[in-house]
C-alpha positions in Angstrom: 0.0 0.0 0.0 2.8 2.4 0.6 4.6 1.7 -2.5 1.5 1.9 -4.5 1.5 5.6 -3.0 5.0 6.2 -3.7 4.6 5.4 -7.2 2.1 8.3 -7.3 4.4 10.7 -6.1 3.0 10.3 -2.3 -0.6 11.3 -3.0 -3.6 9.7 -1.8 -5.7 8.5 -4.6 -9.9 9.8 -3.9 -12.7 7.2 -5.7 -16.0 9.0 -5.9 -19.0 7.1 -4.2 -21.0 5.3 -6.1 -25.2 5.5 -6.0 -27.5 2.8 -6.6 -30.3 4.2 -7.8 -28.8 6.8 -10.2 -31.3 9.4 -9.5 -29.6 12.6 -8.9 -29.5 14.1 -5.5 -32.2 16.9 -6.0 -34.7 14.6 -7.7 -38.0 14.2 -5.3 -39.2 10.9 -4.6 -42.7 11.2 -6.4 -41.8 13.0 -9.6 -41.9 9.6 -11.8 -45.3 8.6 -10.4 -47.1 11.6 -11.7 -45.1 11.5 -15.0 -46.9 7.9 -15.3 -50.6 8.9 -14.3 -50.3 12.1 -17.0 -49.2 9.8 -19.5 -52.2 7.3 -18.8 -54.3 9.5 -18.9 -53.7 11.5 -22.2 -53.8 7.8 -23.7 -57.5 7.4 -21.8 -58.5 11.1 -23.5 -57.3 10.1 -27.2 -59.1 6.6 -27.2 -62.2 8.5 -25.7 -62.0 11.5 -28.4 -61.6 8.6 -31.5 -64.5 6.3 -29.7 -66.8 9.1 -29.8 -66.0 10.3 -33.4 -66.4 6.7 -34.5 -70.0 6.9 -33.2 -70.7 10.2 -34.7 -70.1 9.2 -38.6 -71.6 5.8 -37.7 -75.0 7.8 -36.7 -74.6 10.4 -40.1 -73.9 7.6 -42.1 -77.0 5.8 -40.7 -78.7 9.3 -41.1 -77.8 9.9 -44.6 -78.8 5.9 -45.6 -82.2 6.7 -43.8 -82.4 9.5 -45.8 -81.7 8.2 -49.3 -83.7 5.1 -48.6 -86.9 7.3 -47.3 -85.9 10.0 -50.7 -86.2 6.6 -53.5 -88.8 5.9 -51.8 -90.7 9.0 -53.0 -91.6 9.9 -56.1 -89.7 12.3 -58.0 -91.0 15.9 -58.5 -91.0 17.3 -62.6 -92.0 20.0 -64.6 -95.4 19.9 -66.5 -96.3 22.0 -69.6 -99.8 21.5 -71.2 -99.5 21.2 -75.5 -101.3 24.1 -76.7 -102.5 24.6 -80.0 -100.3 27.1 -82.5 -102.4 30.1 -84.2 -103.2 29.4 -87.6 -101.1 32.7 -89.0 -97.4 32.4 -88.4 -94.5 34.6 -89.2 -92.0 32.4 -91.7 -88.3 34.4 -91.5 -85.9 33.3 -93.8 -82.5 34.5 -94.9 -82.4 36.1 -98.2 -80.1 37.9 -100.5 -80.9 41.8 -102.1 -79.3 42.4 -105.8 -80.0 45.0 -108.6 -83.2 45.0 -110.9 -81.1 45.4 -113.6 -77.1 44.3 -113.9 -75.0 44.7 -116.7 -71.4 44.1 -117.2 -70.5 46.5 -120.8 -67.5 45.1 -122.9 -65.8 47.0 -125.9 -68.1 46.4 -128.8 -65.0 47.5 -131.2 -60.7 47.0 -130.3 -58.8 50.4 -130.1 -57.2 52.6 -127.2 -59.7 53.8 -124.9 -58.9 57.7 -125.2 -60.9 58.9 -121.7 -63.6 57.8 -119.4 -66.1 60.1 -117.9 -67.3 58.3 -114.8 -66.0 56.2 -112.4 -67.7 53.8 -109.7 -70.3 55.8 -107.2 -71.1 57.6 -110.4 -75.1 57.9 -111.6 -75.7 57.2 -115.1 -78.4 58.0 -117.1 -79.6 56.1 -120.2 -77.7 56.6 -123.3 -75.2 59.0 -121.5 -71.5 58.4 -122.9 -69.3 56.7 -120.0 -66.2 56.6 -122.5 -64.7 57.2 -125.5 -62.4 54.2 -127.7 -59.8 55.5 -130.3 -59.8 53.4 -132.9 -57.9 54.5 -136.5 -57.6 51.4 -138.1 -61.5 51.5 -138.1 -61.6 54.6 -139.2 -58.8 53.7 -142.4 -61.1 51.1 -143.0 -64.3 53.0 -143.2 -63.0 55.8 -145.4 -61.7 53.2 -147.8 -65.1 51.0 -148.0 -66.9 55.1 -148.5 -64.5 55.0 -151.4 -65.1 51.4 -152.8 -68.8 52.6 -153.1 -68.3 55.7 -155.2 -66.0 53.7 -157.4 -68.9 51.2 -157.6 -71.4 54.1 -157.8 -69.9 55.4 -161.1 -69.7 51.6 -162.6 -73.7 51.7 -162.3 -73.7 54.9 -164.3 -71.3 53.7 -166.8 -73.7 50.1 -167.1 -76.9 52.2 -167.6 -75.4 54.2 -170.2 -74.2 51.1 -171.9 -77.5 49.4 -171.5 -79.7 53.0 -172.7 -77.7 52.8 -176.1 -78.3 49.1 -176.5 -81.7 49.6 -176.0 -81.7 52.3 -178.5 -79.8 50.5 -180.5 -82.2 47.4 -180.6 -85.2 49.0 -181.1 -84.1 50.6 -184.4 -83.1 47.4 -185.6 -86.2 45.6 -184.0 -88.6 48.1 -186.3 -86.8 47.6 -189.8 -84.6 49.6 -191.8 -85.0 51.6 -194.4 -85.0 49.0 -197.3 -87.1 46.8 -195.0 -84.9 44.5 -194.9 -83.9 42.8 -191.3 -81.7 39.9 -190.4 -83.1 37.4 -187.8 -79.4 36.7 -186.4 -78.7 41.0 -186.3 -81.7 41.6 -184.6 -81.0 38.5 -182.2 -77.9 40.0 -181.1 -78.9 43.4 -180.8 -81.3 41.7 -178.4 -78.8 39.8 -176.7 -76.2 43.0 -176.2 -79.5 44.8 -174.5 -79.8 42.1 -172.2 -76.4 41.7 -171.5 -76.2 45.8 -170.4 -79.3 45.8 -168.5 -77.4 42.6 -166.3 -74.5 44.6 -166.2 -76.5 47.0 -164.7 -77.9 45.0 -162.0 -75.0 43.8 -161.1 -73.8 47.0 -160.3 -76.2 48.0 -158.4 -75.8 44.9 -156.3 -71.9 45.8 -155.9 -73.3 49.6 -154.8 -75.5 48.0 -152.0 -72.8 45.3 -151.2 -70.1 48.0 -150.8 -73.1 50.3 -148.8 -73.8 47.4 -146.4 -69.7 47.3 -145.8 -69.9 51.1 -144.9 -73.2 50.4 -143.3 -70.8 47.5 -140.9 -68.1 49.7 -140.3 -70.0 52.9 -139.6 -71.4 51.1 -136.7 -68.2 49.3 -135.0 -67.7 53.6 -135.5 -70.8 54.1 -133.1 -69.7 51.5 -130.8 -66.3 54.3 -129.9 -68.6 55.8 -127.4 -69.5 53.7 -124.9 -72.7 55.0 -123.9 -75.0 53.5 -120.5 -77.6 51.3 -121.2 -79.9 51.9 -118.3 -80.4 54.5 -115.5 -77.9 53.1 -112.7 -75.3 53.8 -110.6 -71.3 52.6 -112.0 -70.0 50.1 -109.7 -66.9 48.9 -111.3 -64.8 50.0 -113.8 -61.7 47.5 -115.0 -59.7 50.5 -117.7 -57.9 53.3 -117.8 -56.4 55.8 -120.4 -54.1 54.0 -123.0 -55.5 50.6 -122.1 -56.0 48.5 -125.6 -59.7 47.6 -125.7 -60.6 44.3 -127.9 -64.0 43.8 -128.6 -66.0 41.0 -127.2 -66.9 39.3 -124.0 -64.5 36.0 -124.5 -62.4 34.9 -121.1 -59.6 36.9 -123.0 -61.2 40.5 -123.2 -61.4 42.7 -120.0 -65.4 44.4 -119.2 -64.9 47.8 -119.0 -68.2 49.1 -116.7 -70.1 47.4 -114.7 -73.7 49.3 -113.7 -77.0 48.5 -111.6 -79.9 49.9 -111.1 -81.3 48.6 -107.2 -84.0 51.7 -106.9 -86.0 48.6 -106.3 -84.2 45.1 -105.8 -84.9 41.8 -106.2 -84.5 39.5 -102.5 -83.8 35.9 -103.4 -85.6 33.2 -100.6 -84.3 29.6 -100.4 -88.0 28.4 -98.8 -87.7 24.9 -97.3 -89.8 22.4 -98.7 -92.1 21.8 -95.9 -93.3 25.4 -96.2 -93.0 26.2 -100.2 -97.5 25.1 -100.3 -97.7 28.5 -98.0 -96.2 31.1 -100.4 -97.7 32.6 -103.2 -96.7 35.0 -105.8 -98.6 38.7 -104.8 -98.1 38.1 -100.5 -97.0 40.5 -98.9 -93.2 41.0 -97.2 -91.2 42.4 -95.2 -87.2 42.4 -95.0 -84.7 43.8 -92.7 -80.9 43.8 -92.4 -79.3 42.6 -89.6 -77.7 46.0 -89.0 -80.9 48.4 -89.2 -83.5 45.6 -87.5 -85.6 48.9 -87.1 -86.0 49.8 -90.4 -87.9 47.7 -92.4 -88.4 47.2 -96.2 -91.3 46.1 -97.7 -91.7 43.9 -100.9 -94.1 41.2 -102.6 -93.9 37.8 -103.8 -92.9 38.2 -107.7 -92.1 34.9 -109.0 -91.4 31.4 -107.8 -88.8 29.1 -109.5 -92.3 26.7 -109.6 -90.1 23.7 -108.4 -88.2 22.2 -105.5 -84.8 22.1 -105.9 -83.7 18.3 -105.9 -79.9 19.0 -104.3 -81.3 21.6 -101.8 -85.1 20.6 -101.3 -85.7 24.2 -101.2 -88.5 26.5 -104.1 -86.5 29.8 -105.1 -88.6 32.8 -104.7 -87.7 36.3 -105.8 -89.6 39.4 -103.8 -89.3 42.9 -105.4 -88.6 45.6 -102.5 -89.1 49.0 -103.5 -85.9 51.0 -102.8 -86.2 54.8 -103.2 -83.3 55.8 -101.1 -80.7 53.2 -102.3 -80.4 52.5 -98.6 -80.1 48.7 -99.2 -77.7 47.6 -101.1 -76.9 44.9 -103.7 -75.4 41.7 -102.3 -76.7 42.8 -98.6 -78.4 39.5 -96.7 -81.8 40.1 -95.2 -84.0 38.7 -93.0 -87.3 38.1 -94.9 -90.4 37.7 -92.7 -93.6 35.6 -95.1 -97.1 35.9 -92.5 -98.3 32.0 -94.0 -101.4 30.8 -92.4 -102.4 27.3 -91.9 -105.5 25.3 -92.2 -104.9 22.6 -89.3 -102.8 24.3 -86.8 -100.2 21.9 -85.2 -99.3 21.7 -81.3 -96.4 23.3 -79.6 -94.3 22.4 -76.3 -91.0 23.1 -74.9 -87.7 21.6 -76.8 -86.9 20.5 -73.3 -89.9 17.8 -73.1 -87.9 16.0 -76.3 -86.3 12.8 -75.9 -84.6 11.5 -78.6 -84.6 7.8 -79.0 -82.8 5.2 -81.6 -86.1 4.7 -83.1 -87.5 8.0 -82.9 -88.5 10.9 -80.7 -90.7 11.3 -77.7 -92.2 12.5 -75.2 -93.3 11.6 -71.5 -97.0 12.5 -70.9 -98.2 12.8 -67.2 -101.7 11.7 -66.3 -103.4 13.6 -63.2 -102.5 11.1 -60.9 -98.6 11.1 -62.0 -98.7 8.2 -64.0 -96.2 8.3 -66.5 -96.8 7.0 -70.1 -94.6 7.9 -73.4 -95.8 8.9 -76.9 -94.5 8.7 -79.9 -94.3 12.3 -81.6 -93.8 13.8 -85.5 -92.0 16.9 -85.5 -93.3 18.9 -88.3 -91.5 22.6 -87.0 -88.1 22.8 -85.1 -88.4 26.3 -83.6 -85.4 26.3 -81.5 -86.7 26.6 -78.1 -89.7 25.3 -78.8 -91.2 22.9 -81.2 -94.4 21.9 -83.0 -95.9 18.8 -83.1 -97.9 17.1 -85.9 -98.9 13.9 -84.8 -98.8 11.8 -81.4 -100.3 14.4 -78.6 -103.2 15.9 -78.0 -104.6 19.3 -76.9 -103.7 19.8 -73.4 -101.8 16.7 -72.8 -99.0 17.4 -69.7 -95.8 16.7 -70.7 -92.7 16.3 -68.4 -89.6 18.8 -69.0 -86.0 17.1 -68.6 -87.2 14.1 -67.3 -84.8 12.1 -65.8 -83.7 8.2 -67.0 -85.1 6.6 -64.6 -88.6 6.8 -64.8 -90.3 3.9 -66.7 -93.3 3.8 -68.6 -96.1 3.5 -65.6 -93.7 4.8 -62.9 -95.5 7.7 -61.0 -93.8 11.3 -60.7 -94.9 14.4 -58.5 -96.1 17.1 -61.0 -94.9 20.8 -60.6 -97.3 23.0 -63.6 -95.2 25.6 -65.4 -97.0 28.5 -67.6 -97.4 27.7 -71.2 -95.2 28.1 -73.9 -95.7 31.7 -75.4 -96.6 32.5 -79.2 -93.1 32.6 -81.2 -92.7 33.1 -84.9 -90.9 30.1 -87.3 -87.1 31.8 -88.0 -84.3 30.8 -89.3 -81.4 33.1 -89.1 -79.2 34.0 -91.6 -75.4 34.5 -91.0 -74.2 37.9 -90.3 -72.2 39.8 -93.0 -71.1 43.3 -93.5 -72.0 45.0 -96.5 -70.5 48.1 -98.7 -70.8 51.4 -97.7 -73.7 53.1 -98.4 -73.3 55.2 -101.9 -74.1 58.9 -102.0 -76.1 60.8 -104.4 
């Protein structure tokens, strides 16, 4: 023990004490008791808190499966309309398309230079007033030398009728004798024969005369044709030349028009009317058209003419309306609105779109009896009318039918009916796309 102290250098080694229970000094003796109890009873409050939420969406869900049971249970509440009866007038409106009472396109009538033009497109023209003028001098080379021809030809007639005058002379002295009395058969034959022979001559010169006239006669009008005059009252819409441009005459892919004019103080509206309501117009009823852009100001025409049959590759009977247009306010090519009042002898039965049901072999509709008895009816559509629609065949007057009816009532299922007003009077339309037309010309 002492030399275990030396070794140390004389010092007394020190062990700290040792403690069984490792809890430190300061530590109280009932600290890890009440750790324990808190602990416990957290654990108690969680179980309680998820045993109790458990219950809760156990008793909703019961709830809410009570609730949907005691709901299919019920019958489902709809919409009723009553099918009413359509008046027997209604207003047809149809698309239709406005364009000049009279439309010309004027070529060159003779080939030359055009030397000036005197109106231009906005312009009004009245008939026979000179739009341009066409320089033409090989026309005019050629008409002085056919003038020329004619005189030449002229003077040949003279020349023949003196020719024939002294033949004629000639053969009646020889016809009555000479002086001895003595005359040859064979002179007086060909005295007879040189008479003849001038008076031909004669004829055919005048035929060269009226030949050569009838060449001037050609020529002098191709002369007329220089002045390009208007052939109607209208107003100038195109024009295709200008100064220098060479003209040829014709109206052949090749040539270029040089005017084109129209006269639209009254127009004529063109009407594509479908087939099913063609049997409703008539030429002399009475219209009325209006442009998408100026709804408020109408323009009122009649029935004209009708093409008199359906078109095969549209199904549709072309009808042209003259509108009376004073103030040039509607213009040619402008799409209108045109509104035929047609009137029908067995007025057909209208409900809302929304009672349709379309099925693979046909539409229908479900009809509601008073004590919610469902039954559905086969139905012929004669008018689509957008929101509403007419009915030719498989209702009757006053028969309830269901809107949006769902897919699960069957035929004889019951339903609780909710009445909604009738459908209100609508006019048969069909509208035409917008477009924007010209500007409006001046005077």
């Amino acid at each position: 023990m002492n030399n275990h102290n030396e070794l140390h250098g004389g010092e007394t080694e020190h062990r700290p004490e040792t403690n069984p229970s490792h809890a430190p000094r300061h530590a109280s003796p009932g600290t890890g008791r009440r750790a324990a109890i808190g602990v416990t009873a957290f654990a108690f409050l969680l179980v309680a808190v998820f045993t109790y939420g458990h219950y809760s969406r156990s008793r909703q869900a019961a709830a809410l499966e009570q609730t949907t049971e005691s709901n299919a249970a019920e019958a489902p509440t709809v919409d009723v309309v009553a099918a009413i009866r359509s008046t027997p007038t209604r207003i047809l409106t149809l698309p239709g398309e406005a364009r000049p009472f009279y439309e010309t396109t004027l070529f060159a009538r003779t080939t030359g230079y055009l030397k000036k033009w005197n109106v231009d497109i906005g312009d009004h023209v009245q008939e026979g007033q000179a739009m341009a003028l066409i320089e033409t001098p090989e026309l005019d080379d050629q008409l002085r030398e056919s003038k020329a021809k004619v005189d030449e030809l002229r003077a040949e007639v003279k020349l023949a009728q003196a020719a024939a005058d002294f033949a004629k002379i000639s053969f009646a002295r020889w016809d009555t004798g000479t002086p001895d009395g003595v005359v040859s058969q064979q002179e007086r034959d060909q005295k007879k024969s040189d008479l003849d022979s001038a008076l031909a001559h004669v004829e055919a010169s005048k035929a060269n005369v009226a030949l050569g006239q009838a060449e001037v006669d050609r020529l002098q009008t191709l002369e007329d044709f220089k002045q390009v005059v208007a052939p109607f009252a209208g107003i100038v819409t195109e024009r295709h030349v200008d100064i220098g441009d060479l003209v040829s005459a014709g109206s052949s892919s090749n040539t270029t028009s040089l005017f084109k004019i129209a006269q639209y103080d009254r127009v004529r509206v063109f009407v594509d009317v479908p087939q099913a309501s063609s049997r409703a117009i008539h030429v002399g009823m009475r219209v009325k058209a209006t442009a998408p852009e100026h709804p408020d100001y109408p323009y009122h025409g009649t029935v004209d003419r009708t093409a008199g049959m359906i078109d095969p590759s549209t199904r549709m009977l072309k009808v042209e309306v003259l509108v009376d247009n004073p103030d040039l306010l509607l213009l040619p090519g402008t799409y209108l609105q045109v509104e035929f009042e047609t009137t029908r002898e067995h007025a057909p039965l209208r409900i809302p779109a929304a009672a349709l049901n379309m099925k693979p072999d046909g539409p229908e509709v479900a009809v509601v009896a008073s004590d919610g008895t469902v039954t559905f009816h086969k139905i012929q559509i004669e008018q689509d009318l957008g929101e509403f629609i007419e009915i030719s065949n498989g209702l009757s007057e006053g028969d309830r039918v269901a809107l949006n009816i769902s897919r699960d009532v069957r035929e004889g299922g019951h339903v609780l009916a909710r009445s909604e007003p009738p459908p209100p009077i609508i006019t048969a339309s069909i509208e035409p796309p917008t477009r924007i037309p010209m500007a409006a010309i001046q005077h």
